[in-house]
C-alpha positions in Angstrom: 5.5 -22.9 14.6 2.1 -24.2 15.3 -1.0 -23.1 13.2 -3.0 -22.4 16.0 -0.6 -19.9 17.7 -0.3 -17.8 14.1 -3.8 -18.4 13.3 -4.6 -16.6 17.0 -2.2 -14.1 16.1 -3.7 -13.4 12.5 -7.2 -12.8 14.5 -5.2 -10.8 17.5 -3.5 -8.7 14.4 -6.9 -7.9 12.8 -9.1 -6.7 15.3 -6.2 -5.1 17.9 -4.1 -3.1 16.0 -4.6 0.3 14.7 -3.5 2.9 8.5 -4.8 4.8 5.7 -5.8 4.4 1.9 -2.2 4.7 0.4 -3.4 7.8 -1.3 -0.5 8.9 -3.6 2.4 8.2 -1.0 2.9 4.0 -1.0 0.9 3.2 -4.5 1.5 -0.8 -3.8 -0.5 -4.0 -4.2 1.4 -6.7 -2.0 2.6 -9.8 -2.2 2.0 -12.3 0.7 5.5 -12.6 1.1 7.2 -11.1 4.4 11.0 -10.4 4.2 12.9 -13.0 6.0 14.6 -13.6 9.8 16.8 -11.4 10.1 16.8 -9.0 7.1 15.7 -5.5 6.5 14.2 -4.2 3.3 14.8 -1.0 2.1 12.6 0.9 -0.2 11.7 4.5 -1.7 8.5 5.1 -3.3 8.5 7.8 -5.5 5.2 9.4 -7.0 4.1 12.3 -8.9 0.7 13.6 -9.9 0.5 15.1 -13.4 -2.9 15.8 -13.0 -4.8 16.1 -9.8 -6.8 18.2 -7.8 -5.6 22.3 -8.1 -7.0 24.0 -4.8 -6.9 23.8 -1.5 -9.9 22.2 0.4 -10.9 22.2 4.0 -6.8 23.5 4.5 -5.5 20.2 2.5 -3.2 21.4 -0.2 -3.4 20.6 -4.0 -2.1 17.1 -5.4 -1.5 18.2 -8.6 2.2 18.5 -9.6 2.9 17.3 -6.0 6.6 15.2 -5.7 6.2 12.5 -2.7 8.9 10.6 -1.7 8.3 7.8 1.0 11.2 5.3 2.8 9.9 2.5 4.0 11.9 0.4 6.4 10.9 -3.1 6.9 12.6 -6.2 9.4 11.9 -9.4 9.5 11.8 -10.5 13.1 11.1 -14.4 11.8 10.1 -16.0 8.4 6.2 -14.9 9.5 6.8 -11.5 11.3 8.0 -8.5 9.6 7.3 -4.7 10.9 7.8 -1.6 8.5 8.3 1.8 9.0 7.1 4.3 6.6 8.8 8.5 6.2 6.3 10.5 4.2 7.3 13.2 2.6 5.9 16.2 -0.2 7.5 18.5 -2.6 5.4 21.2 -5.1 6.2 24.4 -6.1 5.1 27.3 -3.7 5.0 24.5 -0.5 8.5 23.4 -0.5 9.5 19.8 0.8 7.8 19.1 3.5 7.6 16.7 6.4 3.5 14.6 5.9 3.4 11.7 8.4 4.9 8.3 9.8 3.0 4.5 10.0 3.8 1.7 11.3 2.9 -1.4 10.0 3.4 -4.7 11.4 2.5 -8.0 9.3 1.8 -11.7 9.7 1.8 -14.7 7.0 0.9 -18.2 6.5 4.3 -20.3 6.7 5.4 -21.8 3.7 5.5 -25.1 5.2 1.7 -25.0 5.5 1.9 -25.6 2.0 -1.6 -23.8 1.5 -2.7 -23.6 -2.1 -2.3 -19.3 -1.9 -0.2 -17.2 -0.2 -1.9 -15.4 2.9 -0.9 -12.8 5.0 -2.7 -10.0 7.4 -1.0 -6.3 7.5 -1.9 -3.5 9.9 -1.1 -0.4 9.2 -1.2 2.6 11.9 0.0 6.4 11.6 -0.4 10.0 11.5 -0.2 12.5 8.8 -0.7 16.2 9.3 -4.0 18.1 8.5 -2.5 20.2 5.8 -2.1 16.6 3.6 -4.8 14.6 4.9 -7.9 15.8 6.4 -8.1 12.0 8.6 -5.1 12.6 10.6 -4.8 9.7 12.9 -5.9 6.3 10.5 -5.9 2.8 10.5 -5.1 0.4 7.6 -6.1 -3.2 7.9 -5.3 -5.4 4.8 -5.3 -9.2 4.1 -3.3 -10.4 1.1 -3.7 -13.0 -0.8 -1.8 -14.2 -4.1 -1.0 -16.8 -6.3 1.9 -17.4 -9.0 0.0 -19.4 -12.0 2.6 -20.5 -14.2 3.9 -17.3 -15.7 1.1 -15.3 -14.2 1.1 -13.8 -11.1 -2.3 -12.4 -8.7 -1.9 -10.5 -6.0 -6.0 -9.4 -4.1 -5.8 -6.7 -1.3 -9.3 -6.2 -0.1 -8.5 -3.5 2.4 -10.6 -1.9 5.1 -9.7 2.3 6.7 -10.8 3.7 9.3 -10.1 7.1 10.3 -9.8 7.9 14.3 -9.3 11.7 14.4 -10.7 13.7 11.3 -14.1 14.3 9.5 -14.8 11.0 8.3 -14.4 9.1 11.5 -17.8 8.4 11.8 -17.8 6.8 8.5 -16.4 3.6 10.3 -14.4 1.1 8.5 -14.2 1.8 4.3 -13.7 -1.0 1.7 -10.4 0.1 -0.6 -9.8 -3.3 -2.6 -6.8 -3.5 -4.7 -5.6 -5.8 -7.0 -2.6 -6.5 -9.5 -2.5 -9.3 -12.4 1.5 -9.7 -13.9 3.0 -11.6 -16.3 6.4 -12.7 -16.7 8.0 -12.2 -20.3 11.0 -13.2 -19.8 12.5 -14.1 -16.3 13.2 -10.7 -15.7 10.6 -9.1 -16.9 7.0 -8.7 -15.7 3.9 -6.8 -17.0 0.5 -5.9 -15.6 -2.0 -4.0 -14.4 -2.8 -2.8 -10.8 -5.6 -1.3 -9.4 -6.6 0.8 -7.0 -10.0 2.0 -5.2 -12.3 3.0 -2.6 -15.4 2.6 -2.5 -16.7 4.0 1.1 -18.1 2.8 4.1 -18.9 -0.9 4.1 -22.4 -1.2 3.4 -23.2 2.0 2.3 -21.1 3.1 0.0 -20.4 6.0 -1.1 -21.7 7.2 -5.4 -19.2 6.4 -7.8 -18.7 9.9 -8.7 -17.3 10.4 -5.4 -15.0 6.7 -5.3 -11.6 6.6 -6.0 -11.0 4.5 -9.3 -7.4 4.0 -10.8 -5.9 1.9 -13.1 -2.0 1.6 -13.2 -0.3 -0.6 -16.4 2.8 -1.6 -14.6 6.1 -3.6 -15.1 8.5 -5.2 -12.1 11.8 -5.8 -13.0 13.4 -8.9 -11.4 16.8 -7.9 -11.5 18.1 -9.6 -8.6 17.0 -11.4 -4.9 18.0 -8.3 -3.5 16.5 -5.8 -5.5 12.7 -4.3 -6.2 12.3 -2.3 -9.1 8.3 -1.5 -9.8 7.2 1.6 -12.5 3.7 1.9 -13.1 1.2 5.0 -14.7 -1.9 6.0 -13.1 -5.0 6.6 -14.9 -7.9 8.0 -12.4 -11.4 6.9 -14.1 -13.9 8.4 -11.4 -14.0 12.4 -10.3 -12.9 11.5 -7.2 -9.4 10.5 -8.1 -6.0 11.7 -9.6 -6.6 11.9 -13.3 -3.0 11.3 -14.1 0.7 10.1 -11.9 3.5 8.1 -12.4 4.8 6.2 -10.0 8.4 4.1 -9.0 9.5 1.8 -6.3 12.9 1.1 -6.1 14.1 -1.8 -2.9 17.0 -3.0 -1.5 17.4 -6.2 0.7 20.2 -6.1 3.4 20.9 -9.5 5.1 20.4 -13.1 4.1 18.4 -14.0 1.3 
């Protein structure tokens, strides 16, 4: 494929297409990797919050003790193009389990044959969740990725920007949420890091750090196979604004060639 027709579609992807911060329902940093021609990724993301907000604000229920459970569905329509599908999904005592939202994300990456010195890719992420989780109910997620493997270190930097549409905060215009993950790999199966997660508030003005979201997640991916995804990681929230305490687990499954 030429560079300039996935370069034009890198731009198109950025400034065309309508996501969220992941909040506590897809707690990911990604790779630059897409899944390949022709096969589908399946993955659940399971999260809980030990420790979280308790009340009920503005008709958004408590996190704390909240179960959420998200599928994500993701094809690869070439060795560039991938589109995902997210379910999300809550469970807490007194609620029930209970139906929160769907996204769609489509995502673009540099070809391997570029042979560029980092990976680079461009996701969009687009979706609804219901006013009773999320007081933004219509959001947009637009994140570049870029990583690189460093002998038995691995970097992954999201700097993300959200924008809501539909919801209190969507005159706030587009909010920086960067994200990053640092791994290394003890054995070849075996890799330990740290993640992190924030968001700081509108770009340019942001918002006081009392009020950003600041967490820190010691994690460990498993590499048991090409076709699996194994991630476990515990979230320590350092600001007010965010989660004191969750645990979180992805577990994937690659159907197809790979």
């Amino acid at each position: 494929m030429k560079k300039a027709h996935v370069a034009g579609l890198l731009i198109f992807a950025c400034f065309s297409i309508p996501g969220f911060a992941q909040e506590n329902y897809e707690i990911q940093v990604y790779p630059s990797e897409t899944v390949k021609s022709k096969a589908t990724m399946v993955e659940l993301h399971s999260n809980f919050t030990f420790q979280g907000n308790k009340q009920t604000i503005d008709g958004v229920l408590p996190t704390e003790h909240a179960w959420h459970e998200t599928v994500e569905i993701t094809h690869g329509f070439t060795n560039w193009f991938e589109t995902g599908w997210y379910i999300f999904t809550s469970a807490r005592a007194g609620d029930g389990w209970q139906w929160v939202g769907d996204h769609i994300r489509p995502r673009i990456r540099v070809p391997e044959e570029w042979k560029w010195p980092v990976g680079v890719s461009l996701s969009s992420e687009f979706g609804y969740q219901r006013k009773s989780f999320s007081a933004d109910t219509w959001t947009l997620e637009i994140r570049p990725i870029i990583d690189k493997e460093i002998g038995r270190w691995y970097l992954s930097f999201n700097p993300t920007f959200d924008r809501s549409f539909h919801g209190p905060n969507s005159d706030r215009g587009f909010e920086f949420s960067p994200n990053f993950k640092i791994g290394y790999d003890f054995t070849k199966k075996i890799n330990g890091g740290v993640e992190y997660y924030g968001a700081f508030g509108p770009v340019g003005n942001f918002d006081p750090l009392r009020e950003q979201q600041q967490q820190i997640l010691p994690a460990i991916d498993l590499n048991l196979s090409p076709k699996w995804e194994f991630n476990f990681g515990v979230g320590v929230g350092v600001t007010q604004g965010t989660d004191h305490l969750l645990v979180k687990m992805i577990v994937g499954y690659r159907f197809g060639r790979y």
